[in-house]
N, C-alpha and C positions, 0 to 999 in steps of 0.2 A: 298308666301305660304298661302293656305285659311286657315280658320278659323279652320275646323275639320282636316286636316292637324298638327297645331301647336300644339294645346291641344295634339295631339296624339303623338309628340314629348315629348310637355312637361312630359308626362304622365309616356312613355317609360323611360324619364331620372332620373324621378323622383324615378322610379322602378328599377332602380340600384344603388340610391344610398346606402341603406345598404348591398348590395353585393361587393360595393367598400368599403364600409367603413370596411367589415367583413374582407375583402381580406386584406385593410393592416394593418389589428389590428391582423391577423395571424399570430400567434406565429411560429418561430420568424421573427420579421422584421428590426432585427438590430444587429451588432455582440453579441458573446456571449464572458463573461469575463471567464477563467478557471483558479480557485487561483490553486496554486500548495503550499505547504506551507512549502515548503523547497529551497534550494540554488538550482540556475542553477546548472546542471552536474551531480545531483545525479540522482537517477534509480527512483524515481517519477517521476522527471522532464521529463527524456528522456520518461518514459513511456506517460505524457503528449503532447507532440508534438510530437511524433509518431500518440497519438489519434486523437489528435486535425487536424491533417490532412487528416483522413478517416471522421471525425467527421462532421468536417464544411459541405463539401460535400452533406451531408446529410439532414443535418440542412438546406439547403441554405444561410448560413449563415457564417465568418470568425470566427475563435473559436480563442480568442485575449488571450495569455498564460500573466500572472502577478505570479509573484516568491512573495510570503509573509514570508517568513522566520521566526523565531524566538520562543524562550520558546519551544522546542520541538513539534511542531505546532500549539502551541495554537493562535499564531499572525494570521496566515491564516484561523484558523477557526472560530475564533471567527469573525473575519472581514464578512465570508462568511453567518455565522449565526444571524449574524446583518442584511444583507442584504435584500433589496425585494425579497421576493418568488415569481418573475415574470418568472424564469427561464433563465434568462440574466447573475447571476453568481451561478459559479456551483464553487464545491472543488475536486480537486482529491489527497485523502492521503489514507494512511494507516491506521492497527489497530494501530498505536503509538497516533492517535488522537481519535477514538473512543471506546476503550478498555486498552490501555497502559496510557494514562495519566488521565484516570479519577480515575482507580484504584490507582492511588498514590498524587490524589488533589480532596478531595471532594468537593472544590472552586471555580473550572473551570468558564472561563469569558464563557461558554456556556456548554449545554448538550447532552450528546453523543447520545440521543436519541428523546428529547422531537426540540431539535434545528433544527436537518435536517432530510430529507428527499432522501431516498436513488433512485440511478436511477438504479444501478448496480454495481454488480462486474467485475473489469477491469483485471486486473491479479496478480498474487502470485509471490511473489520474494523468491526464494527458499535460506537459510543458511546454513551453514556448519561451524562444526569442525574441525578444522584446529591445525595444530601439527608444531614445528619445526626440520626439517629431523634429528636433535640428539639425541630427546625425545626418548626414546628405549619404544614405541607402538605403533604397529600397526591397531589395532581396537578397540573397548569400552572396549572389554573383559580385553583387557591388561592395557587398560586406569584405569582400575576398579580396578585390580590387584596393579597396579603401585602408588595410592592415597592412597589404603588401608594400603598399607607396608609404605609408607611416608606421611602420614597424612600433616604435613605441608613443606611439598618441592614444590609441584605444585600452580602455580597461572595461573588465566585465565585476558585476556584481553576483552573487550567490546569496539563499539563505543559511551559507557556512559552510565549514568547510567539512566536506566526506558528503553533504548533502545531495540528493538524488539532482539538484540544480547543479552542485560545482561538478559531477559523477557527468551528467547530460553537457555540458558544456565543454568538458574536456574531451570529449570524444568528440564531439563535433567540430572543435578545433583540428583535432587531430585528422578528421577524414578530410578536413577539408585544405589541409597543410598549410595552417597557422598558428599563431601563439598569441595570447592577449595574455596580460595582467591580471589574473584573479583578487578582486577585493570582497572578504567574506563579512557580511553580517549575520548578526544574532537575530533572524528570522526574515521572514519575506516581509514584512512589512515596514522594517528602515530603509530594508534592499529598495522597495517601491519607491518608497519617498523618495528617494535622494534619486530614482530614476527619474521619475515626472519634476524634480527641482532642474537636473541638469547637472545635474555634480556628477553623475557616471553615464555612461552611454549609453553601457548596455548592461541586461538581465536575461537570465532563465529563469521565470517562475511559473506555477500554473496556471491553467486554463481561466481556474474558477478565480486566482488573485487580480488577474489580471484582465477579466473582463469588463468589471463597471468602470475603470479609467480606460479602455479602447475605446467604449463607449461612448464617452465625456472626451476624446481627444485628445491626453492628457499625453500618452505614450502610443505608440505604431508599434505594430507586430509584423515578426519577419519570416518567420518557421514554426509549424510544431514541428517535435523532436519525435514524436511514437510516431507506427506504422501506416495511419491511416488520420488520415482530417477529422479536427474537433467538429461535430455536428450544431457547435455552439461559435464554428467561428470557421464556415466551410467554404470562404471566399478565402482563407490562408492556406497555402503548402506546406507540405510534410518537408522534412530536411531531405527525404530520398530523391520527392520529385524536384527540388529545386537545385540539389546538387549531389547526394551520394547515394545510390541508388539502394545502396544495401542497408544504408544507418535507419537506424529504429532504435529510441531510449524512451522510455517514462517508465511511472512510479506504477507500482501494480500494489493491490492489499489480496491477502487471505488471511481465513480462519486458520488457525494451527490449534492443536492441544499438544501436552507432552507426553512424548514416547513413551509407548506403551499401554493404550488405552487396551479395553475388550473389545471385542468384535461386535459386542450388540452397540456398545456406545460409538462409535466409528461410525456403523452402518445407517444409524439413525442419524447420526449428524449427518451424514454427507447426502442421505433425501430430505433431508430437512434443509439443507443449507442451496439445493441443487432448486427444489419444490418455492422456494422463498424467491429466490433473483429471477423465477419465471414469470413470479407476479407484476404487471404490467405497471403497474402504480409504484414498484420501488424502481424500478427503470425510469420513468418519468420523475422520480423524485432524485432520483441519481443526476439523472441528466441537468437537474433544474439545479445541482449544486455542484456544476462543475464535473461530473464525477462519470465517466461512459462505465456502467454494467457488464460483467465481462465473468460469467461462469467457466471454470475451468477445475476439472478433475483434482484427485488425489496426487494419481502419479503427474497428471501434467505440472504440476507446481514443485512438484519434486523433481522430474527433469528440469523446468527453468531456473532453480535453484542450480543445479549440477553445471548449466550450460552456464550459467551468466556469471557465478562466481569466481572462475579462472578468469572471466575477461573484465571483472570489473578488479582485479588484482594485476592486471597486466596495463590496463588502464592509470591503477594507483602509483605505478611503478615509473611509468615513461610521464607523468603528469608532476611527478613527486608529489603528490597526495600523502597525507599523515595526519594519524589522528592527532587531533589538541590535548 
């Protein structure tokens, strides 16, 4: 090779290296971790690996699911709000971590807003009131009727207490100017049983608990609680149309990373994450687990955050809500 030859090599190779170096410092160039900050099996969960497999895809990238469980999420997000804002771990929870528990722990090992950094809204998990077939009501109206005449005869059940069920119940108590008894279990599935046994009356759980015993006839449904009818149960009323026109509650999930990511890793997640819930087949897989598909913005998750937190605190207040 002569001499003006090699330089011209050298020269060439030398002139790639920071488009090699760009290329593999592109975000991302190694799995990504996705805390879920509840038990395998619950409807976050399933909603996380549902995403996580339109996700990765997109990402080029394996989206590696870790369960952090504990304290009503705070174990999972705190862990994630420790973390690098490299965009390597993300959270996917609900308002029980960024409106639900910070209204009843001014303490929190992290902040519902100063901490993370939202990618988007993932989807709404819709609740309902639920009755046992002996309770003699059939809609709020008579619900309303039948509290009034027996003040304390009725009790409600929850999957615990601060839970987006005891959170949905209490406000609907309240628009509807009533009081029941709150008896809290350690998750929806004692709460169920001891519904379809008859030892309580009534429950708020979700859609997706609560539909193979509607099914089986085990329990009557009397309201959803969100904006709009479950598409998995659209012969029942929202709580607005049956009696308060303004009330809308259920549990919502998004992706969060923490504060302070880059701009390229932000931007990519949020076509990645916007590009994935269009896909026709995770909506259908959504739906098929309870779970209505519900895309929404950076900022818009970040205003519901803003909007709902003063009222799920003003809520905790006239309810006497308190953490355990």
């Amino acid at each position: 090779m002569t001499l003006s030859k090699r330089h011209f090599v050298q020269a060439l190779a030398a002139s790639m290296l920071p488009w090699q170096a760009a290329r593999a410092n592109a975000y991302p160039s190694k799995p990504v971790q996705l805390v879920i900050p509840f038990p395998p099996g619950g409807a976050t969960d399933v909603v996380g690996r549902l995403l996580a497999k339109k996700l990765g895809p997109r990402l080029g990238q394996p989206i590696v699911i870790e369960n952090k469980s504990g304290a009503g999420t705070v174990v999972g997000a705190t862990a994630v709000a420790n973390a690098a804002p490299d965009g390597y771990t993300l959270l996917l929870s609900s308002g029980s971590t960024f409106t639900l528990n910070p209204a009843l722990n001014p303490k929190l090992t992290y902040d519902p807003v100063r901490s993370f950094e939202p990618i988007g809204g993932v989807a709404r998990v819709p609740l309902i009131l639920l009755a046992h077939p002996s309770v003699p009501v059939q809609n709020l109206k008579q619900l309303v009727s039948a509290v009034r005449q027996a003040p304390d005869k009725y009790v409600y059940g929850s999957f615990g207490t601060g839970t987006t069920s005891h959170f949905a119940a209490e406000l609907m108590w309240q628009s509807l100017g009533i009081k029941m008894l709150h008896v809290p279990y350690k998750g929806s599935a004692p709460a169920m049983s001891d519904l379809m046994g008859g030892q309580i009356p009534f429950t708020v759980d979700t859609v997706a608990a609560a539909l193979p015993q509607l099914k089986a006839g085990r329990i009557k449904a009397l309201a959803v609680t969100g904006p709009k009818r479950s598409p998995l149960l659209p012969e029942v009323p929202t709580v607005a149309e049956s009696s308060s026109p303004d009330f809308a509650f259920d549990s919502w999930l998004a992706l969060m990373a923490p504060r302070g990511l880059p701009a390229d890793a932000r931007n990519r997640l949020q076509t990645a994450l916007a590009e994935a819930l269009a896909d026709p087949e995770l909506r259908d897989q959504l739906n098929n687990a309870g779970v209505q598909k519900e895309w929404a913005s950076a900022q818009a998750i970040a205003n519901l955050i803003d909007d709902e937190l003063p009222r799920m605190r003003a809520v905790a207040v006239r309810a006497n809500i308190r953490a355990e």
